[in-house]
N, CA, C and O atoms as CSV, one atom per row, in Angstrom:
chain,resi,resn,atom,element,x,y,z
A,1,UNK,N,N,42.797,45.068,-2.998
A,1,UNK,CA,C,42.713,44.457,-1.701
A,1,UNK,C,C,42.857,45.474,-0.620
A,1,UNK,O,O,43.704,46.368,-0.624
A,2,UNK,N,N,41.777,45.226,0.502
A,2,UNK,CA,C,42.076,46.258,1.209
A,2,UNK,C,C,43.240,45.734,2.653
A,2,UNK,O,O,43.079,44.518,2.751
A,3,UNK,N,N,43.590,45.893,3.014
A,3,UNK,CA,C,44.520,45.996,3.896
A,3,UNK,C,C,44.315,46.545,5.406
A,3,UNK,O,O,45.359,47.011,5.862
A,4,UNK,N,N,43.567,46.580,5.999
A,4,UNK,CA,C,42.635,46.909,7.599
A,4,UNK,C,C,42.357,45.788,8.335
A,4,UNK,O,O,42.346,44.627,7.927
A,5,UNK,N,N,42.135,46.184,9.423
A,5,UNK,CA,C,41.600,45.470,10.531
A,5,UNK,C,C,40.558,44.214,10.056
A,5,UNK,O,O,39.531,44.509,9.445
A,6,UNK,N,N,40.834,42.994,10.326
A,6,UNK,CA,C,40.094,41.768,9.608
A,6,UNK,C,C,38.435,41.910,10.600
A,6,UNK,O,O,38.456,41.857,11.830
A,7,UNK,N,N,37.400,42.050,9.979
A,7,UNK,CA,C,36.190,41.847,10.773
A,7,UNK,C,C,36.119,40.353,10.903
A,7,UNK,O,O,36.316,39.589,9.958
A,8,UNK,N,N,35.765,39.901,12.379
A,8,UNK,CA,C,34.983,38.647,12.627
A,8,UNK,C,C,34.538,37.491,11.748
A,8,UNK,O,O,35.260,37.889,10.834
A,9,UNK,N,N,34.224,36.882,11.458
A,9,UNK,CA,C,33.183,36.270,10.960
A,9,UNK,C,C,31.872,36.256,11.772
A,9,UNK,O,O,31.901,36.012,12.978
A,10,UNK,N,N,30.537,36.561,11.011
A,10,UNK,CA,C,29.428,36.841,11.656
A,10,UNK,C,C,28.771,35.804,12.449
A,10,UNK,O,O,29.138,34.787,11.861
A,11,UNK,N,N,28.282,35.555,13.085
A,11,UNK,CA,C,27.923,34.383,13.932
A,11,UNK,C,C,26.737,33.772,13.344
A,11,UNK,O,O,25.825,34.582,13.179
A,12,UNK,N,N,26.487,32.579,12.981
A,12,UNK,CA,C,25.650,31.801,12.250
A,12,UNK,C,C,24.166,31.885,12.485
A,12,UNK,O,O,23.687,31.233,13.413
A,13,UNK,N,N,23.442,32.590,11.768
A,13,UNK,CA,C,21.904,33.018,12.412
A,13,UNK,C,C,21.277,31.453,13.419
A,13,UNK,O,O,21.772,30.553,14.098
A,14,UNK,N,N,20.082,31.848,13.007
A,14,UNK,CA,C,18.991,30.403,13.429
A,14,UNK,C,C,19.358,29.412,12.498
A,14,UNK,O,O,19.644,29.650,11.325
A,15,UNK,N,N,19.349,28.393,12.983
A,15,UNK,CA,C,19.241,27.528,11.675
A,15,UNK,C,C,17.864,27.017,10.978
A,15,UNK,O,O,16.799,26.844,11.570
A,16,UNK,N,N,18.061,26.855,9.877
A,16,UNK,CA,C,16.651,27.153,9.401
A,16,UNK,C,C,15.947,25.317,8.885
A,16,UNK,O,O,17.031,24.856,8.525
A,17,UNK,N,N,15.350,24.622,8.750
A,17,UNK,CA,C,15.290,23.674,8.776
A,17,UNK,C,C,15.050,23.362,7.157
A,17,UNK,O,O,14.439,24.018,6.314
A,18,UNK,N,N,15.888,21.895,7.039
A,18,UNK,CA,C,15.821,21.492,5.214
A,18,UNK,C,C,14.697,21.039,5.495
A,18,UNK,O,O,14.324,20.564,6.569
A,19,UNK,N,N,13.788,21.252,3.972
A,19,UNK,CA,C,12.840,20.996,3.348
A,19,UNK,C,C,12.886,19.283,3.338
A,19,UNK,O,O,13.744,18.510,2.911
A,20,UNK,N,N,11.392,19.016,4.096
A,20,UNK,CA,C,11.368,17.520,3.677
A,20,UNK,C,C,10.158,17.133,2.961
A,20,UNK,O,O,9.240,17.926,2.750
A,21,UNK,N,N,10.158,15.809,2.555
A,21,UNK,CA,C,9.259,15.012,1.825
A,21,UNK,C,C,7.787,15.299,2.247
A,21,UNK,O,O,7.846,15.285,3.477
A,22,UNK,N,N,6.684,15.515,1.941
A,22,UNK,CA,C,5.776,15.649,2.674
A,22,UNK,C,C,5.285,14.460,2.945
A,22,UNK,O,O,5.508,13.648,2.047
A,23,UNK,N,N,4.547,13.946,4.080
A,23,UNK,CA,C,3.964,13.076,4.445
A,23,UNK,C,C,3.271,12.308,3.393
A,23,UNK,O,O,3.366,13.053,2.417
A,24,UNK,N,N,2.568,11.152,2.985
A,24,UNK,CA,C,1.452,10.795,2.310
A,24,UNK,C,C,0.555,10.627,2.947
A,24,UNK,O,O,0.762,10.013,3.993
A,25,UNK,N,N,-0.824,11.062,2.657
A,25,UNK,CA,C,-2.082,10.901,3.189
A,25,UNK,C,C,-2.236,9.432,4.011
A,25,UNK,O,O,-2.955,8.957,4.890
A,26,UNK,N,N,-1.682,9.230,3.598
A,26,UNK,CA,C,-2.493,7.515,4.231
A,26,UNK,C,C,-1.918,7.189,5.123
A,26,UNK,O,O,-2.409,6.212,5.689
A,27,UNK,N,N,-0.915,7.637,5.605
A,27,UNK,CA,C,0.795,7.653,6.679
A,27,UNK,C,C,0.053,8.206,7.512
A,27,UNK,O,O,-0.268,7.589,8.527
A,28,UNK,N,N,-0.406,9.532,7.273
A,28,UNK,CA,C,-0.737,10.760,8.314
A,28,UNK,C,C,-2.624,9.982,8.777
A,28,UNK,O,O,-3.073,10.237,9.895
A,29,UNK,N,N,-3.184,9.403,8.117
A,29,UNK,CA,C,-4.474,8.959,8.090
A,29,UNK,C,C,-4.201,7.507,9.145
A,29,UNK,O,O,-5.148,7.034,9.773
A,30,UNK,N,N,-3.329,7.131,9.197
A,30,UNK,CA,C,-2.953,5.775,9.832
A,30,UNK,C,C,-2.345,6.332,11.392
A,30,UNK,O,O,-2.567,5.937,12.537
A,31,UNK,N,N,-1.644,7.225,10.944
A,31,UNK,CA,C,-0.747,7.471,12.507
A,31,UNK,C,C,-2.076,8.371,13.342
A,31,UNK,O,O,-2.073,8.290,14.571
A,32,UNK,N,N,-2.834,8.946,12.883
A,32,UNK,CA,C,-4.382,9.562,13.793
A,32,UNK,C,C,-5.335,8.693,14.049
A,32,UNK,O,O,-5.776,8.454,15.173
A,33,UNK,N,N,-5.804,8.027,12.694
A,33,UNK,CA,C,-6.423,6.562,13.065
A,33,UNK,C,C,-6.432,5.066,12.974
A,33,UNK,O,O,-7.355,4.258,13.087
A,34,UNK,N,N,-5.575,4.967,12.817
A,34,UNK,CA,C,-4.665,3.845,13.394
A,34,UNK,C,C,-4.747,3.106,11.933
A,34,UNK,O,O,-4.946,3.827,10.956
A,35,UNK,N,N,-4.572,1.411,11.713
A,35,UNK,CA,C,-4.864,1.088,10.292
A,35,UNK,C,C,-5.633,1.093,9.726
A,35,UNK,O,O,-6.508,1.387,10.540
A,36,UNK,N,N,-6.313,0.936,8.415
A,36,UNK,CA,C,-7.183,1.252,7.408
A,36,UNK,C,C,-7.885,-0.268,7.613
A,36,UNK,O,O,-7.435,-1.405,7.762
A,37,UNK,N,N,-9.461,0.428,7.528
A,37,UNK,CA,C,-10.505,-0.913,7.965
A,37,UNK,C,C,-11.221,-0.706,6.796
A,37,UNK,O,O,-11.605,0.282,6.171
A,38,UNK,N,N,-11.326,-2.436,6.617
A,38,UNK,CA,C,-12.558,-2.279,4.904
A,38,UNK,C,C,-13.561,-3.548,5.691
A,38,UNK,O,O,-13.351,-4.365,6.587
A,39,UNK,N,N,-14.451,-3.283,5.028
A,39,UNK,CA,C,-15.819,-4.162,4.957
A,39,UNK,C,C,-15.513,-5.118,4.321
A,39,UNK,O,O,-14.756,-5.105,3.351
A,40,UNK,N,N,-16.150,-6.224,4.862
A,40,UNK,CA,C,-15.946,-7.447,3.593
A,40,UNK,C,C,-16.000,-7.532,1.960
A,40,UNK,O,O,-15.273,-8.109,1.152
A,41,UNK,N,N,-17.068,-6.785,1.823
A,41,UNK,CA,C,-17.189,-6.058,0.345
A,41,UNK,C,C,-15.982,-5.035,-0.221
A,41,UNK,O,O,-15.541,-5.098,-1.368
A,42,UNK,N,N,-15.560,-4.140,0.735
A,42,UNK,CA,C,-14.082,-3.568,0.519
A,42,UNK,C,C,-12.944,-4.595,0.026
A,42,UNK,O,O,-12.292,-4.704,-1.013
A,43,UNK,N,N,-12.997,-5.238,1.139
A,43,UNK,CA,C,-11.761,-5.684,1.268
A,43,UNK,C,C,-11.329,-7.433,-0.103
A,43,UNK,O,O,-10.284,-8.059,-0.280
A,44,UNK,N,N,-12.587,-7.569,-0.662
A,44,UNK,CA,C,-12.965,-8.132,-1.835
A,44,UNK,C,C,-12.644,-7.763,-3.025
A,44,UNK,O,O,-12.232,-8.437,-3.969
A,45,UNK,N,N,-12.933,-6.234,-2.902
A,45,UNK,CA,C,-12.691,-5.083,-4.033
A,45,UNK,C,C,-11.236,-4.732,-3.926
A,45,UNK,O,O,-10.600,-4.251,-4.864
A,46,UNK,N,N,-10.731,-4.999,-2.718
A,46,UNK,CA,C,-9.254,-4.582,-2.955
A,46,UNK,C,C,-8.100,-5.695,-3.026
A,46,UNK,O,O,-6.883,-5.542,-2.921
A,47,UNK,N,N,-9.023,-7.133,-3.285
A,47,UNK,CA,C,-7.984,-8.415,-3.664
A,47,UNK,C,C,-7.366,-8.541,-2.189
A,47,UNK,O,O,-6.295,-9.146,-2.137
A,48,UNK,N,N,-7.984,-7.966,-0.770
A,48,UNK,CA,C,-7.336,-8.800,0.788
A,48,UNK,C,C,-7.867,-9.968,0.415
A,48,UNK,O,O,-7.003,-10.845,0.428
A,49,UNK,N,N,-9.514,-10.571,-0.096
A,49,UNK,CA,C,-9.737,-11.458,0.213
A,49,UNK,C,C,-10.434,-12.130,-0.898
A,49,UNK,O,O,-11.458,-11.536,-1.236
A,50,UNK,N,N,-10.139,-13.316,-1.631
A,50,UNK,CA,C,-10.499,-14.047,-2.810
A,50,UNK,C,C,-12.458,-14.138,-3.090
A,50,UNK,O,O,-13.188,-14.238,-4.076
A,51,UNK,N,N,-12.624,-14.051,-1.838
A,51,UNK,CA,C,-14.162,-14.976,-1.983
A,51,UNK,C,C,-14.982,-13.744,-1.808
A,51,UNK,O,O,-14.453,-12.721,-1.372
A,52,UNK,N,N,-16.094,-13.779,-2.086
A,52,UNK,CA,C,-17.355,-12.668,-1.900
A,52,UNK,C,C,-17.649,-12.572,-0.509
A,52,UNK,O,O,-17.515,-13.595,0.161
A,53,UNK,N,N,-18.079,-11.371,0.120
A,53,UNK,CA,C,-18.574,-11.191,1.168
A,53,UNK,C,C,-19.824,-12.054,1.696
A,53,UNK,O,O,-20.076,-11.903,2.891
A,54,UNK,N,N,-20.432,-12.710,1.156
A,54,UNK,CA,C,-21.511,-14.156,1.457
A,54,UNK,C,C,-21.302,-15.218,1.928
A,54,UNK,O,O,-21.943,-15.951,2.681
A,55,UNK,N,N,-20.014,-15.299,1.273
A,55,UNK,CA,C,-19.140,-16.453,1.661
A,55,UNK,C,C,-17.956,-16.611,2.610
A,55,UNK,O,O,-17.598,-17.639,3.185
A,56,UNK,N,N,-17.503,-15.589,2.652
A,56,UNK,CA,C,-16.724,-15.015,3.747
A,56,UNK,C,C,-17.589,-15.256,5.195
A,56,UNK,O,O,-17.121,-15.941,6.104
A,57,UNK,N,N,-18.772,-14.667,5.268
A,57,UNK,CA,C,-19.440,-14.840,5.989
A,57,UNK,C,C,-19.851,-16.490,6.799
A,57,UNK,O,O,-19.645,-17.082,7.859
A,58,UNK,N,N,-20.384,-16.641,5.792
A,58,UNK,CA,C,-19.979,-18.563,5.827
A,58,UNK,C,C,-19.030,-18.991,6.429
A,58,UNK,O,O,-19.145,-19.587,7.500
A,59,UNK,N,N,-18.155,-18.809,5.969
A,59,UNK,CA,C,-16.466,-19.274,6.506
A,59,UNK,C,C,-16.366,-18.896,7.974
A,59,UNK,O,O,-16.043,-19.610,8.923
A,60,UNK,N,N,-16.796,-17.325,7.942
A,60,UNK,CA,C,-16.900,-17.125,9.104
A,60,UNK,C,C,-17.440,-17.854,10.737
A,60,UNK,O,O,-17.070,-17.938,11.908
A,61,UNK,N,N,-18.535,-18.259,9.841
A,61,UNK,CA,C,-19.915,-19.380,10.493
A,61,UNK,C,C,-18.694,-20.619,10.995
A,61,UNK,O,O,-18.194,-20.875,12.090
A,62,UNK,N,N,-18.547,-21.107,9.857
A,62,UNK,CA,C,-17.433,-22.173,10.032
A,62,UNK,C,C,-16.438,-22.650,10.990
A,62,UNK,O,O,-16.242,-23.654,11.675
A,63,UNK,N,N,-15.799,-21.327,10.719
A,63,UNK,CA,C,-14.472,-21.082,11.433
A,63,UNK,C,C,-14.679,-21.365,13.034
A,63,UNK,O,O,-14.133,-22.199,13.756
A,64,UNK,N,N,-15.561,-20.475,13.297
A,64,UNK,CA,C,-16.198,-20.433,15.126
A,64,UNK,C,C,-16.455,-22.033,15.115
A,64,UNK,O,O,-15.500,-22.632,15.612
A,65,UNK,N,N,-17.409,-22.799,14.714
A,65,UNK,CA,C,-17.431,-23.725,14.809
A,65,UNK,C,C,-16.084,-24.934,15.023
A,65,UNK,O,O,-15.924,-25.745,15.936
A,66,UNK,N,N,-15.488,-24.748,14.161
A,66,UNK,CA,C,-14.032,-25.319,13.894
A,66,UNK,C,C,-12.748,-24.891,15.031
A,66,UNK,O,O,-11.726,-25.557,15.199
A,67,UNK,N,N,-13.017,-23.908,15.577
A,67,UNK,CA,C,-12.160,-23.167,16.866
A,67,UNK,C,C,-11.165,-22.345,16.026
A,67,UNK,O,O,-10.031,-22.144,16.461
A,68,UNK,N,N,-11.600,-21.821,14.721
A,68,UNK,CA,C,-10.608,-20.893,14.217
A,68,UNK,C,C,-11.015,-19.581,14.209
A,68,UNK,O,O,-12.019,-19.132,13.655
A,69,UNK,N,N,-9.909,-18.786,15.065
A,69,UNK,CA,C,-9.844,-17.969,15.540
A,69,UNK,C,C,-10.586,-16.736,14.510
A,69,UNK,O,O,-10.015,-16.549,13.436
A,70,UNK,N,N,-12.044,-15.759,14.859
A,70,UNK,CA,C,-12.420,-14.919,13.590
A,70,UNK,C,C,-12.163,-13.755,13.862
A,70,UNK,O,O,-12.303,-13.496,15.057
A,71,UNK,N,N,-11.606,-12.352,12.776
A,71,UNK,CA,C,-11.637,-11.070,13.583
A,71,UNK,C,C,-12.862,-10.917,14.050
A,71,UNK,O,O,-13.886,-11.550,13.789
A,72,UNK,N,N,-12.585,-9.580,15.121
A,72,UNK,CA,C,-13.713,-9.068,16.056
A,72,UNK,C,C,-13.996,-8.035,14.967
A,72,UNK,O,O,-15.179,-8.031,14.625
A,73,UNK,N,N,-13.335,-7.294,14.433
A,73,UNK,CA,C,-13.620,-6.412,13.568
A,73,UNK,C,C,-14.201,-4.585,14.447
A,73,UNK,O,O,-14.700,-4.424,15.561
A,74,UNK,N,N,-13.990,-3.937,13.793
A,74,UNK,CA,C,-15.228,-2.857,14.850
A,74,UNK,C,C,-16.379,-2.457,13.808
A,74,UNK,O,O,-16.276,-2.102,12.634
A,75,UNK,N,N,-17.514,-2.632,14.624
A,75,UNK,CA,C,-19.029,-2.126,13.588
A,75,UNK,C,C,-19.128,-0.252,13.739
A,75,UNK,O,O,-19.254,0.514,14.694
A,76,UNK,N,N,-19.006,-0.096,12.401
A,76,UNK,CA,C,-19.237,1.372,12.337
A,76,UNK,C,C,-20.430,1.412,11.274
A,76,UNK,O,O,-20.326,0.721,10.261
A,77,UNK,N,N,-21.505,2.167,11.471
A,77,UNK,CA,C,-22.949,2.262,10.756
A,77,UNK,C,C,-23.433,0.879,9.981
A,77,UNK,O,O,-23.661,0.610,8.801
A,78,UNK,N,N,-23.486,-0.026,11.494
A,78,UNK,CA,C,-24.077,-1.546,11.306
A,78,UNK,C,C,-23.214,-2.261,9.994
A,78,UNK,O,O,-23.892,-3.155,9.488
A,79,UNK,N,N,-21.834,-2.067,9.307
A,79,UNK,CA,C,-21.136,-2.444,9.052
A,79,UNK,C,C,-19.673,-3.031,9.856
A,79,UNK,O,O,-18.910,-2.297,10.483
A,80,UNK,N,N,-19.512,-4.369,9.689
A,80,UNK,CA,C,-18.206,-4.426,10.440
A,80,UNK,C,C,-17.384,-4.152,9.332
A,80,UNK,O,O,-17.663,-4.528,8.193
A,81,UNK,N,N,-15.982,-3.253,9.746
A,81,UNK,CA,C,-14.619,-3.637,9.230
A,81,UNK,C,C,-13.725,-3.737,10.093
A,81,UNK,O,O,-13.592,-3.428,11.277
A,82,UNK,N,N,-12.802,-4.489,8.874
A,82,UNK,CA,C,-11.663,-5.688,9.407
A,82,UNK,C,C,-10.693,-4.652,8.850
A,82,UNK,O,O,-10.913,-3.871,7.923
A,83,UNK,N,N,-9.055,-4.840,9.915
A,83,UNK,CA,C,-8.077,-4.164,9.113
A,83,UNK,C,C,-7.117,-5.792,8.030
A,83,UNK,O,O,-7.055,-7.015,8.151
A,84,UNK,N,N,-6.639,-4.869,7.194
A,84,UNK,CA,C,-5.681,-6.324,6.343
A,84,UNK,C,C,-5.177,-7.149,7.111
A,84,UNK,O,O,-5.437,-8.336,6.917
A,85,UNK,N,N,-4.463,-6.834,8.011
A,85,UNK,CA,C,-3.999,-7.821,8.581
A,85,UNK,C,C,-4.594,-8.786,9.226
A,85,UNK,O,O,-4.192,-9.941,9.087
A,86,UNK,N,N,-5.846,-8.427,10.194
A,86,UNK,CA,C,-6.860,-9.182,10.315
A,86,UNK,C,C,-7.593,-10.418,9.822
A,86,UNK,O,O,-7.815,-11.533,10.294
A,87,UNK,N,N,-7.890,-9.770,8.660
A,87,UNK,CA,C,-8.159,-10.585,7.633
A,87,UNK,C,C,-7.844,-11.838,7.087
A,87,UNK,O,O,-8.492,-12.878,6.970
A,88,UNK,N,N,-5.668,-11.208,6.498
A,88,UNK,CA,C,-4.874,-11.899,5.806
A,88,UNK,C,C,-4.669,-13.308,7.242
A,88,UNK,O,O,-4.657,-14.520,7.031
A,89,UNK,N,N,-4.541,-12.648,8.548
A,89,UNK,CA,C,-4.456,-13.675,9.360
A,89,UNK,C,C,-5.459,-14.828,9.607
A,89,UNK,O,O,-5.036,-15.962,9.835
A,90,UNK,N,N,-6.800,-14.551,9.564
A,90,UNK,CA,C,-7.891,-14.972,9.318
A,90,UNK,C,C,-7.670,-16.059,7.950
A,90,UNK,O,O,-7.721,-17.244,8.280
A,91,UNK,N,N,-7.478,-15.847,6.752
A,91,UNK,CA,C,-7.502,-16.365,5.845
A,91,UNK,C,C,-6.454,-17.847,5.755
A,91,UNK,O,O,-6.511,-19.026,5.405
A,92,UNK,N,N,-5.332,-16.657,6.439
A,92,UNK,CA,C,-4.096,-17.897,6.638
A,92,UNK,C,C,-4.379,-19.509,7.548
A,92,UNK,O,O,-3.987,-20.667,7.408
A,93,UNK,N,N,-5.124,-18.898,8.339
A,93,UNK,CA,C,-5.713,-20.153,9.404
A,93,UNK,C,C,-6.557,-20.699,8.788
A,93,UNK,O,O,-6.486,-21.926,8.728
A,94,UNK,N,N,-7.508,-20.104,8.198
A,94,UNK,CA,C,-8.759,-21.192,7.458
A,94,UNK,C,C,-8.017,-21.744,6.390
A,94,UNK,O,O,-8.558,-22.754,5.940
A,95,UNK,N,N,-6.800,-21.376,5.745
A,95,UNK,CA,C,-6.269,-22.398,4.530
A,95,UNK,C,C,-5.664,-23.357,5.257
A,95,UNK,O,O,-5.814,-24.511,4.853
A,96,UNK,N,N,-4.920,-23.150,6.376
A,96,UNK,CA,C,-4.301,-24.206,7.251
A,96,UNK,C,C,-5.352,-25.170,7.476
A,96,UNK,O,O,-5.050,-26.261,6.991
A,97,UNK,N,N,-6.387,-25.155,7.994
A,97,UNK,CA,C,-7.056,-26.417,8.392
A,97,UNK,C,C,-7.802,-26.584,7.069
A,97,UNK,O,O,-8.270,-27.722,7.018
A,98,UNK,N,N,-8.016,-26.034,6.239
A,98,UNK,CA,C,-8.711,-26.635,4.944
A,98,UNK,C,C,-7.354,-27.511,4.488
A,98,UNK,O,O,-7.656,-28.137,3.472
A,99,UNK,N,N,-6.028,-27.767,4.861
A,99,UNK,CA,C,-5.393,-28.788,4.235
A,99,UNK,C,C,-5.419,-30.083,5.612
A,99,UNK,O,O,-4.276,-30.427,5.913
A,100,UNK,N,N,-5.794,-30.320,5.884
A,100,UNK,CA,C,-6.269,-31.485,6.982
A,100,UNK,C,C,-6.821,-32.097,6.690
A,100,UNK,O,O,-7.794,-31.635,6.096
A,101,UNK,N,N,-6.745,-33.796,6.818
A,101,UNK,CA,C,-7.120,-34.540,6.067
A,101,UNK,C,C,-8.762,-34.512,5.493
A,101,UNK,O,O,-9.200,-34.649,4.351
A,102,UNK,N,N,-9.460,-34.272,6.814
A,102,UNK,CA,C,-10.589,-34.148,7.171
A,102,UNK,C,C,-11.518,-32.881,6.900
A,102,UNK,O,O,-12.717,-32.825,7.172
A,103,UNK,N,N,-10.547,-31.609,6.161
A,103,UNK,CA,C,-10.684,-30.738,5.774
A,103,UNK,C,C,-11.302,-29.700,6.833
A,103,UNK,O,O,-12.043,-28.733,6.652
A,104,UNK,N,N,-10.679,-30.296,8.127
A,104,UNK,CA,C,-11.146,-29.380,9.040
A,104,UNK,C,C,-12.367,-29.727,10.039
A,104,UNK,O,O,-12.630,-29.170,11.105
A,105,UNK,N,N,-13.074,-30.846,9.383
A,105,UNK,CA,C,-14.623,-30.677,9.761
A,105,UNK,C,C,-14.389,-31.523,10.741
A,105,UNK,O,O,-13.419,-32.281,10.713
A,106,UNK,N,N,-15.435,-31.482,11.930
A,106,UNK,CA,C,-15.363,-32.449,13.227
A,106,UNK,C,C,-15.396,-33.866,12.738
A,106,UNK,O,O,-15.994,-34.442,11.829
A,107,UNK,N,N,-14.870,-34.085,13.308
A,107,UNK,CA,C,-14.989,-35.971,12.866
A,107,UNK,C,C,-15.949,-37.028,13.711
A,107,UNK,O,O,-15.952,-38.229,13.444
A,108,UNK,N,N,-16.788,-36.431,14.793
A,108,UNK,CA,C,-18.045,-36.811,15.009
A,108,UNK,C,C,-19.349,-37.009,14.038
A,108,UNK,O,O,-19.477,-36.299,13.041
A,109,UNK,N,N,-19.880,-37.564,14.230
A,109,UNK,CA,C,-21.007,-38.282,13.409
A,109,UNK,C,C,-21.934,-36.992,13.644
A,109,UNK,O,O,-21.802,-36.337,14.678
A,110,UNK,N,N,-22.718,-36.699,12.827
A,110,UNK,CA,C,-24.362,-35.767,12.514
A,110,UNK,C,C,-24.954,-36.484,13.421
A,110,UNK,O,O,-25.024,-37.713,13.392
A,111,UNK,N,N,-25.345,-35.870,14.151
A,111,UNK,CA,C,-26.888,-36.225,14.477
A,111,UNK,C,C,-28.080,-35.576,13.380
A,111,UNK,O,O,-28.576,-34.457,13.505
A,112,UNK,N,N,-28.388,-36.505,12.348
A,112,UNK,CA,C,-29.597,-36.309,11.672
A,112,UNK,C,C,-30.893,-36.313,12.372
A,112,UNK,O,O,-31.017,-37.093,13.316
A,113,UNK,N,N,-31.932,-35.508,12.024
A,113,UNK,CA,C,-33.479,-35.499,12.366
A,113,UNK,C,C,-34.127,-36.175,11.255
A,113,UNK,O,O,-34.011,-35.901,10.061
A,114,UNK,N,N,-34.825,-37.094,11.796
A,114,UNK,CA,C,-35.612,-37.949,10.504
A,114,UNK,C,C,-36.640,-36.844,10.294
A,114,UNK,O,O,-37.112,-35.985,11.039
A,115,UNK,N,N,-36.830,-37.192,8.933
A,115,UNK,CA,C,-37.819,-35.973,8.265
A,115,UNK,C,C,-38.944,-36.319,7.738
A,115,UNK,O,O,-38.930,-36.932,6.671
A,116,UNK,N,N,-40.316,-35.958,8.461
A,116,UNK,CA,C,-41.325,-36.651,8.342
A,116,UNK,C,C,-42.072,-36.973,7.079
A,116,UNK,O,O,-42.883,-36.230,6.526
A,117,UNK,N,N,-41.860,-37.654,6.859
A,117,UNK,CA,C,-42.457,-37.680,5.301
A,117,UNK,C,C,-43.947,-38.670,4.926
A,117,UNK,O,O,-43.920,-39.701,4.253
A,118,UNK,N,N,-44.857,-38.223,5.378
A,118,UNK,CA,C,-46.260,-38.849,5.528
A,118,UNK,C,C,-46.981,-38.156,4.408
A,118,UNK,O,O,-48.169,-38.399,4.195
């Protein structure tokens, strides 16, 4: 043991920063462009939405008719996509009025066109 003059303790450099988790792609892909948009055909393929994109479409038709609210979606290369939530909200409303007695549909009478049959 030496026996002398005690040196200091050295003064604590920079601090250096702990190592973290790296981001996941889809985190960092979401926070630049905001949520992840699928096509009706996507979003089919990824179980957002039960029914085929044909029919979706339909529903779609429907829905406007019925006053249920449809996404706007944004069209990128004459495709629209919808984000999930969009969608799942979309879906939630058309099951709501598909349990109505009436199943939703106006309860006004058709006006039929007689169809000429000569």
């Amino acid at each position: 043991m030496r026996s002398g003059p005690r040196r200091p303790a050295a003064a604590p450099g920079p601090r250096t920063p702990q190592a973290t988790e790296p981001i996941p792609a889809d985190v960092m892909e979401q926070f630049f462009h905001g949520p992840r948009r699928y096509s009706l055909a996507e979003a089919f393929e990824e179980g957002i939405l039960r029914w085929k994109p044909a029919t979706v479409r339909t529903y779609f038709k429907r829905s406007r008719e019925r006053d249920i609210p449809v996404p706007e979606g944004v069209t990128e290369g004459g495709t629209a996509q919808y984000t999930a939530d969009e969608l799942t909200t979309w879906v939630q409303a058309w099951e709501q009025q598909a349990g109505l007695p009436n199943g939703g549909r106006p309860t006004e009478p058709k006006t039929r066109q007689a169809a000429d049959r000569t």
